[in-house]
C-alpha positions as CSV (number, residue, x, y, z in Angstrom):
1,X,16.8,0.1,-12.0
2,X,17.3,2.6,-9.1
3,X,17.3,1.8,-5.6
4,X,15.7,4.4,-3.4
5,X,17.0,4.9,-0.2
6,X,18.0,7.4,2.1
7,X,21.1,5.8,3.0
8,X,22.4,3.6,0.7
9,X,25.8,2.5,-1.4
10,X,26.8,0.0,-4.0
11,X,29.9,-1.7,-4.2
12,X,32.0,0.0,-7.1
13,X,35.5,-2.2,-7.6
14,X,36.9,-2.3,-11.1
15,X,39.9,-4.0,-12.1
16,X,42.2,-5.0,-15.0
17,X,45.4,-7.5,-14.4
18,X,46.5,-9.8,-12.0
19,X,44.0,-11.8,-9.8
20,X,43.8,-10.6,-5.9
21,X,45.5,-12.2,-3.5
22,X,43.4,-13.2,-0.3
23,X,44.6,-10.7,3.0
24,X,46.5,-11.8,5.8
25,X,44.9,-14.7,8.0
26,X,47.2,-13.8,10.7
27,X,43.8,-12.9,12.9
28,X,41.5,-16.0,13.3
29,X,38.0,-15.9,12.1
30,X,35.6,-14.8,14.7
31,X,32.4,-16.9,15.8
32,X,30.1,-17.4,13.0
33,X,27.5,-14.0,12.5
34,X,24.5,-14.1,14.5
35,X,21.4,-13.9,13.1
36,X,17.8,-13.8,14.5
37,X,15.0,-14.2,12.7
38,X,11.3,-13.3,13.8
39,X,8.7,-14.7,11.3
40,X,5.0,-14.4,12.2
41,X,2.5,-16.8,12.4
42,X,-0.2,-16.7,9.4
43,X,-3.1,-14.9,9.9
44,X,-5.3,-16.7,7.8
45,X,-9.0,-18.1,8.4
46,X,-10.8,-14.7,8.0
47,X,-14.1,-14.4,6.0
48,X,-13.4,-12.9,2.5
49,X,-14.4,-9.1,1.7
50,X,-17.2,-7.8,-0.3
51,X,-14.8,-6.9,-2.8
52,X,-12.9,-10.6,-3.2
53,X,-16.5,-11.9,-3.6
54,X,-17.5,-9.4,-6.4
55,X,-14.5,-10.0,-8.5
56,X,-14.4,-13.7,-7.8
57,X,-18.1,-13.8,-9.5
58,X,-17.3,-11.4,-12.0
59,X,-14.3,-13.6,-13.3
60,X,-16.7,-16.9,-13.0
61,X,-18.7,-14.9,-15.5
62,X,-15.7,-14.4,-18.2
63,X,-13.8,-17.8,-17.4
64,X,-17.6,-19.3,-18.5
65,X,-17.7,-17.1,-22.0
66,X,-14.1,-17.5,-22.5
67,X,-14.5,-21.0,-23.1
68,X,-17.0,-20.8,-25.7
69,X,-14.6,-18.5,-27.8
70,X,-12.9,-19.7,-31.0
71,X,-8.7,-19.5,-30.3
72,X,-7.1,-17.8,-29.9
73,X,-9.0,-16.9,-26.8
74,X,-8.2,-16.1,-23.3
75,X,-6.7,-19.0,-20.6
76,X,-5.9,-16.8,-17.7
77,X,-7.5,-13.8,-16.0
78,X,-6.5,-11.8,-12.4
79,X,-8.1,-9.5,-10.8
80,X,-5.8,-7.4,-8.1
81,X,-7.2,-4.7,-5.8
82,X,-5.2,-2.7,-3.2
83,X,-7.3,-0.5,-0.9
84,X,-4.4,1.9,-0.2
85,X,-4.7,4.2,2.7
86,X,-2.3,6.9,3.8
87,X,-1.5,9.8,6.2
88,X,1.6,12.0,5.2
89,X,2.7,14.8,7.5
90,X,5.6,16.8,6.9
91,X,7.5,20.2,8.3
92,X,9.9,22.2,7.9
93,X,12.2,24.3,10.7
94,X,9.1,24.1,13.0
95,X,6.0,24.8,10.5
96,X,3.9,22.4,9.5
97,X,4.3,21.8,5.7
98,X,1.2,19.6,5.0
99,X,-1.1,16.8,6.6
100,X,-2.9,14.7,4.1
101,X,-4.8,11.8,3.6
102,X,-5.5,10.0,0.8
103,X,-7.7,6.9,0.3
104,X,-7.9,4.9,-2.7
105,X,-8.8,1.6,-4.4
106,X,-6.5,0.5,-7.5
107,X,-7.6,-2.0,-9.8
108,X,-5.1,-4.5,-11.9
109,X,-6.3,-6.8,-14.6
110,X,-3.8,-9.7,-15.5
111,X,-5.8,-11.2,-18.8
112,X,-3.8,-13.5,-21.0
113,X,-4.9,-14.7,-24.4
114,X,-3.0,-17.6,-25.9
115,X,-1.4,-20.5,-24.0
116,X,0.4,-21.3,-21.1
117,X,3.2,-21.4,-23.7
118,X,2.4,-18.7,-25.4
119,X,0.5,-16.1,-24.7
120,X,-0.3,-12.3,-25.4
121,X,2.5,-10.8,-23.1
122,X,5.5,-12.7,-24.4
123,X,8.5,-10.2,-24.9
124,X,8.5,-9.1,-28.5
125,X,12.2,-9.1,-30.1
126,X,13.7,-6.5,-31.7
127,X,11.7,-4.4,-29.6
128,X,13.5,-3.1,-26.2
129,X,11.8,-1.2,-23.5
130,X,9.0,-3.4,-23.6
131,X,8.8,-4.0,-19.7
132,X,8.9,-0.1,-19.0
133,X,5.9,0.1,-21.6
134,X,3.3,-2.1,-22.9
135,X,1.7,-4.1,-21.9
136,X,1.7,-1.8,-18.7
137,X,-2.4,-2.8,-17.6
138,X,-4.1,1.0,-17.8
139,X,-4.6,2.4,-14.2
140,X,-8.3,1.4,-13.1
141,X,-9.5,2.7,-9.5
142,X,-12.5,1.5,-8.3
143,X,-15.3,3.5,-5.8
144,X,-14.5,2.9,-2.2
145,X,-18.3,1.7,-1.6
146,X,-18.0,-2.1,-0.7
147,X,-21.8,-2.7,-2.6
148,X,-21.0,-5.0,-5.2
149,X,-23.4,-3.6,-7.9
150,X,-21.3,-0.5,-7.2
151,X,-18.0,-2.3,-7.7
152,X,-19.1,-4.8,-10.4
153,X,-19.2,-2.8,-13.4
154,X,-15.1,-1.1,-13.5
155,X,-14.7,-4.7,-12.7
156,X,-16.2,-6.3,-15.9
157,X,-15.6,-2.9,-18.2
158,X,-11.7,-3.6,-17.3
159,X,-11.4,-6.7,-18.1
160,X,-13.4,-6.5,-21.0
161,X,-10.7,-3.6,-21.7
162,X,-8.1,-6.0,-20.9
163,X,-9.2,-8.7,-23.0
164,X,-9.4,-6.1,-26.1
165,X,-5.7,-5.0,-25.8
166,X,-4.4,-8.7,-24.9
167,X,-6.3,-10.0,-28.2
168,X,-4.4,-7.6,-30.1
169,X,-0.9,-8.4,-28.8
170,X,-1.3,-11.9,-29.5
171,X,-1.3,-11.3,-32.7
172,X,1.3,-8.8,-32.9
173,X,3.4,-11.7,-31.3
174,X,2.6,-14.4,-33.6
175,X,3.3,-12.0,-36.2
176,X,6.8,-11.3,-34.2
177,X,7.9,-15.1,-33.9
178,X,7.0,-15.4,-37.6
179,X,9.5,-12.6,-38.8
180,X,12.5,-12.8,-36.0
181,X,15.1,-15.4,-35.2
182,X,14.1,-18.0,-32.2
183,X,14.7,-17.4,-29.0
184,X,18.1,-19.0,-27.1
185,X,15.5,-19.6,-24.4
186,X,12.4,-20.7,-25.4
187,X,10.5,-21.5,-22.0
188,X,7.1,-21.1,-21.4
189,X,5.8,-17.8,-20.9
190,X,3.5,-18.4,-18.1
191,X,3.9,-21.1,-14.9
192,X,1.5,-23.7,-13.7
193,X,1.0,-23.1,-10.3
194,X,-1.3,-24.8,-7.2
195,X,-4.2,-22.2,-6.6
196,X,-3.6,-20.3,-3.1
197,X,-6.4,-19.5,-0.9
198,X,-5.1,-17.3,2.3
199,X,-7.0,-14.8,3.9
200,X,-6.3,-12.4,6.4
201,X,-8.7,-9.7,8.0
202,X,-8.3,-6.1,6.7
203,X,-7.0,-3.6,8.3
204,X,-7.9,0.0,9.3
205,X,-5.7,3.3,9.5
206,X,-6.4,4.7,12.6
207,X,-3.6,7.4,13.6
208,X,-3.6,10.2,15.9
209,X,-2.5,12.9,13.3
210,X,-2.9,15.7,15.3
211,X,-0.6,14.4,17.6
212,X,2.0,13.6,15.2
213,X,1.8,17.2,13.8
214,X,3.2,18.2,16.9
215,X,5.6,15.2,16.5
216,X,7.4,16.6,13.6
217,X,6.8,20.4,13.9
218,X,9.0,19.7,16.7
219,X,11.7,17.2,15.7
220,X,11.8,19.9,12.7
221,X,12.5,22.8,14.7
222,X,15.3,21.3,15.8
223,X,17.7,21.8,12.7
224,X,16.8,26.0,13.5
225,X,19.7,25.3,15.8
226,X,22.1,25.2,12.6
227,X,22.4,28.2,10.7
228,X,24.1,26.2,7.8
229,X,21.2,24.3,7.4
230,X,19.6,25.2,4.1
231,X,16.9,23.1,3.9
232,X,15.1,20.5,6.1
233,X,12.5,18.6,5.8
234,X,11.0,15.9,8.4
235,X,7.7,13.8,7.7
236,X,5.9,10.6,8.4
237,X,4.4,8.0,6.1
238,X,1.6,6.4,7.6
239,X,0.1,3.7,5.3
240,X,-2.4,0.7,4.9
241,X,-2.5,-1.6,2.0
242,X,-5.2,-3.9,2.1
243,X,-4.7,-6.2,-0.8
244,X,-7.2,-8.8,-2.9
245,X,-6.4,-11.2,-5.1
246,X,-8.8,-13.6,-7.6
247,X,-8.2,-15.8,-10.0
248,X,-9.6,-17.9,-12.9
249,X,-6.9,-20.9,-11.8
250,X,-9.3,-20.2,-8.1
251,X,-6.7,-18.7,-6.1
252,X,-8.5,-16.4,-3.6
253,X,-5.7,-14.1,-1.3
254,X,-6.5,-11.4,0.8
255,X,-3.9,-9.9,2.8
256,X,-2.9,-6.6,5.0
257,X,0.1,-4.0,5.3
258,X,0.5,-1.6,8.1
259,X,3.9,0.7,7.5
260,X,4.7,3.9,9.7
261,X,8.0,5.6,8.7
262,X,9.8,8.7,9.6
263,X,12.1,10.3,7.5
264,X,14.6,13.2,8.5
265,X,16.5,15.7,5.4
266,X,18.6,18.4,5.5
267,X,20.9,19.7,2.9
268,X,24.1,22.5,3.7
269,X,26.3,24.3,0.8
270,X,30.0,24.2,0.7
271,X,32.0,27.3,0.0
272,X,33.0,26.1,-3.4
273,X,29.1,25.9,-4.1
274,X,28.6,22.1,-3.6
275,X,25.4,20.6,-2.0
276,X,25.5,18.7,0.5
277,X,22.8,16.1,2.0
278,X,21.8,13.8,5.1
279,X,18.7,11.3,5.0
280,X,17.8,9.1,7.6
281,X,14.5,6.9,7.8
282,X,13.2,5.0,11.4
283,X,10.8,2.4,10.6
284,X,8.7,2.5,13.5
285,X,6.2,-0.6,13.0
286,X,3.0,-0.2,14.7
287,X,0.8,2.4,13.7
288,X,0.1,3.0,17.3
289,X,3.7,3.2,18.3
290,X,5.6,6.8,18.9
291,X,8.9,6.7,18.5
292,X,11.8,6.8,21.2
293,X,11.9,10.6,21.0
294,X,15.3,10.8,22.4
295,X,16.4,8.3,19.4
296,X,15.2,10.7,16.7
297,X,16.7,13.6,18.5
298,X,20.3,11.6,18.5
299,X,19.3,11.1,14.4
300,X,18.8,15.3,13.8
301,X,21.9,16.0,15.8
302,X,24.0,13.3,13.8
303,X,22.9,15.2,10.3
304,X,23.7,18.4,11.6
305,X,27.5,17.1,12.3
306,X,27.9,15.4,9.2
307,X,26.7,18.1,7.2
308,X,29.0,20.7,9.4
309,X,31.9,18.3,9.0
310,X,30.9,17.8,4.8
311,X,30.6,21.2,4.9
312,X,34.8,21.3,5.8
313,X,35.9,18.1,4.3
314,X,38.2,18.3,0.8
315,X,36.7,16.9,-2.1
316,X,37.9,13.4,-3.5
317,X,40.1,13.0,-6.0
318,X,39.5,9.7,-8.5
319,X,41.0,6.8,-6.9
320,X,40.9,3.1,-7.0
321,X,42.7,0.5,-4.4
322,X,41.3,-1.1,-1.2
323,X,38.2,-0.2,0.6
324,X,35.6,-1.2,3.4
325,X,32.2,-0.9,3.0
326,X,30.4,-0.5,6.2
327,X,27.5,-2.5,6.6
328,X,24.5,-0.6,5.1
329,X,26.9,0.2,2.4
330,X,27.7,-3.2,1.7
331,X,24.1,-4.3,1.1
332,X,23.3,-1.9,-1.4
333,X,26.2,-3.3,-3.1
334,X,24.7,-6.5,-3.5
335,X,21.3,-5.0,-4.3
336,X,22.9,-3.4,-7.3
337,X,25.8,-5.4,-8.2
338,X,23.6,-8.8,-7.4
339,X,20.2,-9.1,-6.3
340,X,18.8,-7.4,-9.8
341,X,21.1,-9.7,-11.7
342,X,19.3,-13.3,-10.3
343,X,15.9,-11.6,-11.0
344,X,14.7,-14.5,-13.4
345,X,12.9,-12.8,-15.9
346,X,16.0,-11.0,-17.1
347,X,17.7,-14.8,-17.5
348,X,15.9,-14.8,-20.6
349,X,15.1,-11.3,-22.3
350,X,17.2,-10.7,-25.2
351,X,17.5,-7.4,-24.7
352,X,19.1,-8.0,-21.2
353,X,22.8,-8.6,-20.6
354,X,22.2,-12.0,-18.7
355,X,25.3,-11.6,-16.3
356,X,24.2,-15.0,-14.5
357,X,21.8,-16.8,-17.1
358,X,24.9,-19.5,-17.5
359,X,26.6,-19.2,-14.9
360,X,24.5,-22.2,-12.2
361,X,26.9,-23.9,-10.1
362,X,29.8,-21.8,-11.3
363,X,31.8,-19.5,-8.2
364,X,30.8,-16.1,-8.9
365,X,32.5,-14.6,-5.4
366,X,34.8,-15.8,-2.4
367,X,33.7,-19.2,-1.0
368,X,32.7,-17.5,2.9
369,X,30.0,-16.0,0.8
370,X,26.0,-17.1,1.1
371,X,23.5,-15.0,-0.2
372,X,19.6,-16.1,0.2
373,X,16.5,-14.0,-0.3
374,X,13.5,-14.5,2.2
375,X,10.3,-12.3,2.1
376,X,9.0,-14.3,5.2
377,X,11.3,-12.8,7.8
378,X,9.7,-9.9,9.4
379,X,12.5,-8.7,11.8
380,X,16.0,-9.5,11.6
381,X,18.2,-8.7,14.8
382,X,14.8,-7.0,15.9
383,X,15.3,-4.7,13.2
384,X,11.9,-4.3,11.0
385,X,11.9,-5.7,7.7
386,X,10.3,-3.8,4.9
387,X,10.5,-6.3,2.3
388,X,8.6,-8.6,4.5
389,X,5.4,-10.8,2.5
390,X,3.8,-13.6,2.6
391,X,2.2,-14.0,-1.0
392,X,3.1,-12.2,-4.2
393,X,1.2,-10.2,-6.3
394,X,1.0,-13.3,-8.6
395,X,-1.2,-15.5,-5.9
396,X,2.3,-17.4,-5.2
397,X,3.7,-18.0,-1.4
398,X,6.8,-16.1,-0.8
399,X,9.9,-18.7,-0.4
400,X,13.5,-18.7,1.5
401,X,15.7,-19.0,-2.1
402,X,19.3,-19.6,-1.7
403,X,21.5,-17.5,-4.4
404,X,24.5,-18.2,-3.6
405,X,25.9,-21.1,-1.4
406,X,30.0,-20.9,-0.7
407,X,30.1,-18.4,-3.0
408,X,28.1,-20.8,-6.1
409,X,25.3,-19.3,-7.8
410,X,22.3,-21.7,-7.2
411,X,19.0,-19.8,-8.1
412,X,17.5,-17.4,-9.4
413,X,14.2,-15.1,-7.8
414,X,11.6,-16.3,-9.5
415,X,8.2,-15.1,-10.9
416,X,5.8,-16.9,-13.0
417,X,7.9,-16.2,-16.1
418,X,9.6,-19.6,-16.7
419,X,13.6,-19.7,-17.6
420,X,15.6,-22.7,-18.4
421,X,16.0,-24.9,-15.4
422,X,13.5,-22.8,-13.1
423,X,10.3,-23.8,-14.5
424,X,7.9,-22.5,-11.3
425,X,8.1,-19.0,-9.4
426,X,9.3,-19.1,-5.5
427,X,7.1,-16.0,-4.9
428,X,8.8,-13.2,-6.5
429,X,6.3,-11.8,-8.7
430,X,6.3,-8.5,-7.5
431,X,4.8,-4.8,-8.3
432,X,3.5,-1.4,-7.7
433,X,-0.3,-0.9,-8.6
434,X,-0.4,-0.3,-12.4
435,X,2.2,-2.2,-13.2
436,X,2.6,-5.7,-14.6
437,X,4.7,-8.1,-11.7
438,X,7.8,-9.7,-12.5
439,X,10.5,-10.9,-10.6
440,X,11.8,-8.3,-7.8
441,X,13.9,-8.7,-4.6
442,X,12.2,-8.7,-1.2
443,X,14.8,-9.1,2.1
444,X,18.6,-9.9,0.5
445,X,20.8,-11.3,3.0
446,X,24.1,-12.1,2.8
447,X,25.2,-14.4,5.2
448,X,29.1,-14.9,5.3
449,X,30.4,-17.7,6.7
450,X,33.4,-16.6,8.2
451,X,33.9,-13.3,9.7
452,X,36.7,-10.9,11.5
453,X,35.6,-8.4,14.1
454,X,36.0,-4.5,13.1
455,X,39.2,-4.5,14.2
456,X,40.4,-6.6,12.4
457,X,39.1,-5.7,9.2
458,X,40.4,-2.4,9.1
459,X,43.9,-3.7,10.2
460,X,43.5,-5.7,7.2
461,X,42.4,-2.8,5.6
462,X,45.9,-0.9,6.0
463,X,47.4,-4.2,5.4
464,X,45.7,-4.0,1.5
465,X,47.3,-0.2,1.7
466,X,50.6,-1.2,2.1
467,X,50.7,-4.2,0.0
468,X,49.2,-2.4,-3.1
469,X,51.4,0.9,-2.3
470,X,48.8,3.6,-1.9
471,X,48.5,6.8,-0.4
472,X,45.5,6.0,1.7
473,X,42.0,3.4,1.4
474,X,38.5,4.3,1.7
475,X,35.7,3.6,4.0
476,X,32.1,4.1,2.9
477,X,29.6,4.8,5.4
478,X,26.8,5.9,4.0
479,X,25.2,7.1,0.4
480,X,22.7,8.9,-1.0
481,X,21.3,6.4,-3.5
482,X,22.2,4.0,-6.3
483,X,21.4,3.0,-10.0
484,X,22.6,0.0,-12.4
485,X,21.7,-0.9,-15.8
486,X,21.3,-4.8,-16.9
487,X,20.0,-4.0,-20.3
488,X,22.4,-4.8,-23.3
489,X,21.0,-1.0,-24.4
490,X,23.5,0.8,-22.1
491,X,26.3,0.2,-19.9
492,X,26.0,-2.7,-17.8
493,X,27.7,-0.7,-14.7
494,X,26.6,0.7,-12.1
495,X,26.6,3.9,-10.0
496,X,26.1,5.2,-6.4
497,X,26.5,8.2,-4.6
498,X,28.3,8.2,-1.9
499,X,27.8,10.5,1.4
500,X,30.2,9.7,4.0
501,X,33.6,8.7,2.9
502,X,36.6,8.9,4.2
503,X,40.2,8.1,3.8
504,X,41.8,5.7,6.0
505,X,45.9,6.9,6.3
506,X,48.1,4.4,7.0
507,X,48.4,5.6,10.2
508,X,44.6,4.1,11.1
509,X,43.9,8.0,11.1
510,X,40.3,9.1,9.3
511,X,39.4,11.8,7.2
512,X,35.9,12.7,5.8
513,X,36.1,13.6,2.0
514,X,32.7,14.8,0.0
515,X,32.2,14.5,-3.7
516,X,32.9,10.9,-4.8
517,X,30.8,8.9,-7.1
518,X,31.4,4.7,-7.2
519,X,31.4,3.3,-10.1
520,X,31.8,-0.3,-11.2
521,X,31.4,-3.6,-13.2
522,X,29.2,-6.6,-11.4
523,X,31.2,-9.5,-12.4
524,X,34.8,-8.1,-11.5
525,X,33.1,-5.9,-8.3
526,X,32.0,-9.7,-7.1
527,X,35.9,-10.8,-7.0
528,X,37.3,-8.3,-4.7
529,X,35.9,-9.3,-1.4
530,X,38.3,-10.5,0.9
531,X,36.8,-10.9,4.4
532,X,33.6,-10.0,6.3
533,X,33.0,-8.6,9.5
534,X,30.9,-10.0,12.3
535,X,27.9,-7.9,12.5
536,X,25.0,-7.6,10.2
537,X,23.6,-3.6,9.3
538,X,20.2,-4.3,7.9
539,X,19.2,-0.7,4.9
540,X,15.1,-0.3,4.5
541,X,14.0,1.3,1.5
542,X,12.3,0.8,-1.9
543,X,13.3,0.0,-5.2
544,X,12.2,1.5,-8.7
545,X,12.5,-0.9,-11.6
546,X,9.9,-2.0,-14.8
547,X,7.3,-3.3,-12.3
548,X,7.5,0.2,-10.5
549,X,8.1,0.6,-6.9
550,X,8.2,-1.9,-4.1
551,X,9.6,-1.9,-0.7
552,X,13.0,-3.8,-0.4
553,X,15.4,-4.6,2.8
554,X,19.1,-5.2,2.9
555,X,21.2,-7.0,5.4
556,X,25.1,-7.5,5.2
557,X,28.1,-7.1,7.1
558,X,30.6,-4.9,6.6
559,X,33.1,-6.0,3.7
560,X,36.5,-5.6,2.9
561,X,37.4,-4.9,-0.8
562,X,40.7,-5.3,-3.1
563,X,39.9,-2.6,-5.3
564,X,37.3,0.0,-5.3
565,X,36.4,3.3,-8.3
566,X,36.1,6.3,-7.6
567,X,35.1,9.1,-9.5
568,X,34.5,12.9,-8.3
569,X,31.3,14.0,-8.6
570,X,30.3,17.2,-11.0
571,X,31.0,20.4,-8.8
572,X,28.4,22.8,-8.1
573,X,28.4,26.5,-8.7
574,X,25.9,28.2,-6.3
575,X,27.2,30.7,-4.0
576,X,26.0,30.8,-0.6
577,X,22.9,33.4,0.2
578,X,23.9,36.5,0.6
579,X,22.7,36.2,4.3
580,X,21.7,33.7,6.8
581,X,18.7,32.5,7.4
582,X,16.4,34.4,10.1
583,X,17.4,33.8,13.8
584,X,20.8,32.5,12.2
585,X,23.3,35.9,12.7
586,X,25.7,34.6,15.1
């Protein structure tokens, strides 16, 4: 799985020998965090689309002929539509790059032959991959006219299609379970659920591009200003996602997405030949909104200074001992480290490594530790939210779960795929268009309950330097991305790369460093927290995994770690151009 973000870290700490001893309590906790939560009203109660009615009738029609079928035969069908909208606009040192729009209607066909039990998509063993493959449903798009005779026919052909390739399966899976060993799990593969009927009115894209070309021709022409710039890049995602949901069970859903984003890059080269980048994203809500100009300018001159200072910094060398992980940082760290690991589908695969598929009611990290998932929070802090939802692509309402309580693993996110002891989903079920949903993260939260101030957790830090007799810790501020892998196929490690690091001297004195690469082990990395500041840092972005890509949001404090890896990054060998850019001689 790979989290996509443009600032973003995971926790690395690796350890072998004697346990960790707790820091200093000299300082006294602070006030408990504070956290405020904005979650809106439902907008249900509007009248269904054209669209929601056509494939409502269309699966009346196969739920009535699927009955009359010898087994095995069909006992589930879902039909999904996204009407996706979008604006893109992008530039680059004051040109405008590209202005698009692109509309388009997806289809997704969710047919299941067998039983609720067993049924046509059940994980074959012996054969990995399987969720970043079949049964992947083909990609079906529908016309954009709302005339049901129009629609009707990719709606029946694709089922039809569906039907065909789950038929096949099934027996491909009977002929599996006759051949293999039994499952250590054998729940069912499907969940009974109550039907859901929510429906919201859609909504429209209406932006003022030409506006916003001027926008970001001019935020863009702003890196000109630094020579050492090599490339930038700034653009806005403007997007609607009207979504529509029908089911043979009778669940009818029909819900709306509005996103505007702006994302700033720029990357620099070292003198040793080693590149360099900055990201930053503002998630500016309303598609009407502009954005507080002076706030992006204050972003662009921020990445021209790190990347001047990058530019200068030494390059890391591998070290492991204590570290804090700012905020954003931190949250990444359980995104990778964590939150794909309590995904409940992976409880059960054989081909996963399972990391918490035993371990219910067992302490997995310190005991100030709560982590909960809750789609339904919109802002946190009044900071947007991108994993905010109120129904899953399953037809399910999204729930608050609680993942860890005092540091206890309680649940697991859950889709429709049973595992032992979770027999329902808590609203989960997640996915890009084309792909088949299974359980994802939405908003992660972790939620200590007891905290230090900054202060004090970097006096704590230098306390952990001197105890453990090192040269220096680490601070991580920001990152470029991360990646972990949960599959019993590879290395169940993960790996992030890290932007803004810097050693911390005993003397409290900073020092940016460039090149480092965190890598670590979930169960040990879990171990080495020791305290927690006060202050939540909430990291937007999306995450890529077997049911594609799907917005996510983070929110943790910062943390303070026993023991952190790190490992230098692979040089580069570029030289620098043989002169500067235009307008750059100084």
């Amino acid at each position: 799985m790979r989290l996509v973000l443009l600032l973003s870290m995971s926790l690395c700490a690796c350890v072998a020998g004697a346990p960790v001893k707790p820091a200093s309590r000299s300082e006294p906790p602070s006030a408990p965090i504070r956290i405020e939560v904005h979650r809106p009203a439902p907008l249900g109660g509007a009248p269904p689309a054209a669209i929601l009615l056509a494939m409502r009738d269309e699966i009346a029609r196969y739920r009535a002929r699927f009955a009359s079928l010898a087994p095995p035969r069909p006992y589930f069908l879902a039909l999904q539509v996204r009407d996706l909208h979008t604006v893109r606009i992008g530039a680059s040192a004051g040109a405008l790059s590209y202005s698009t729009r692109n509309d388009r209607r997806a289809l997704d066909v969710d047919l299941r032959v067998g039983d609720y039990r067993l049924d046509s998509t059940h994980l074959m063993r012996g054969e990995p991959f399987q969720r970043f493959g079949a049964p992947a449903a083909p990609n079906w798009f529908l016309p954009l006219d709302d005339d049901p005779a129009t629609l009707r026919p990719t709606l029946w052909w694709a089922a039809q299609d569906a039907y065909e390739s789950a038929l096949a399966r099934f027996r491909r899976v009977q002929a599996n379970r006759a051949v293999k060993t039994a499952p250590e799990d054998d729940s069912p593969d499907f969940s009974r659920e109550a039907k859901t009927s929510y429906l919201e009115k859609p909504a429209t894209l209406a932006l003022d591009a030409p506006a916003w070309e001027q926008r970001v021709r001019a935020y863009s022409a702003l890196f000109r200003a630094a020579p050492e710039i090599l490339e930038s890049t700034v653009w806005l995602d403007a997007s609607v996602t009207n979504r529509y949901l029908a089911s043979s069970e009778g669940s009818l859903v029909q819900t709306s997405r509005a996103l505007l984003r702006l994302s700033l890059h720029a990357q620099a080269r070292t003198e040793d030949g080693m590149d360099v980048t900055r990201r930053e994203q503002l998630e500016l809500g309303a598609l009407r909104g502009a954005p507080d100009d002076a706030e992006v300018r204050r972003q662009i001159q921020t990445l021209i200074d790190d990347l001047r200072a990058l530019r200068r910094a030494p390059v890391a060398e591998p070290y492991v001992g204590p570290a804090i992980l700012d905020g954003r940082a931190a949250a990444t760290m359980f995104h990778e480290i964590f939150g794909h690991r309590v995904e409940g589908h992976r409880q059960k695969d054989s081909d996963e490594g399972q990391t918490f598929a035993k371990k219910i009611g067992t302490a997995i990290m310190p005991r100030f530790i709560d982590i909960y998932d809750d789609p339904t929070i919109r802002r946190l802090n009044g900071v947007e939210l991108n994993g905010f939802y109120r129904i899953d692509e399953q037809g399910v309402a999204a729930e608050r779960v609680p993942l860890v309580t005092g540091g206890v693993l309680k649940g697991f996110l859950m889709a429709r795929s049973p595992v032992r002891g979770f027999p329902r989903s808590n609203g989960h079920g997640r996915s890009q268009e084309g792909h088949v949903p299974v359980a994802r993260q939405g908003n992660l939260i972790v939620h200590p309950t007891e905290t230090v101030d900054e202060a004090s957790l970097k006096r704590r830090l230098l306390a952990e330097v001197a105890r453990q007799r090192k040269p220096y810790g680490l601070r991580l501020r920001l990152a470029e991305g991360g990646a972990t892998s949960t599959g019993t196929y590879g290395i169940q490690a993960f790996k992030v790369r890290p932007v803004m690091v810097y050693r911390v001297h005993p003397d409290g004195r900073e020092e940016l460093i460039r090149g480092a690469d965190i890598e670590g082990t979930p169960l040990i990395s879990l171990t080495q927290i020791l305290a927690a500041s006060d202050r939540l840092a909430v990291e937007n972005g999306s995450c890529g995994a077997e049911s594609g890509l799907v917005p996510v949001s983070l929110a943790s404090p910062s943390l303070l770690v026993a023991r952190l890896e790190v490992s230098r990054r692979a040089a580069g060998h570029e030289k620098l151009p043989l002169l500067p850019a235009p307008g750059g001689e100084r």
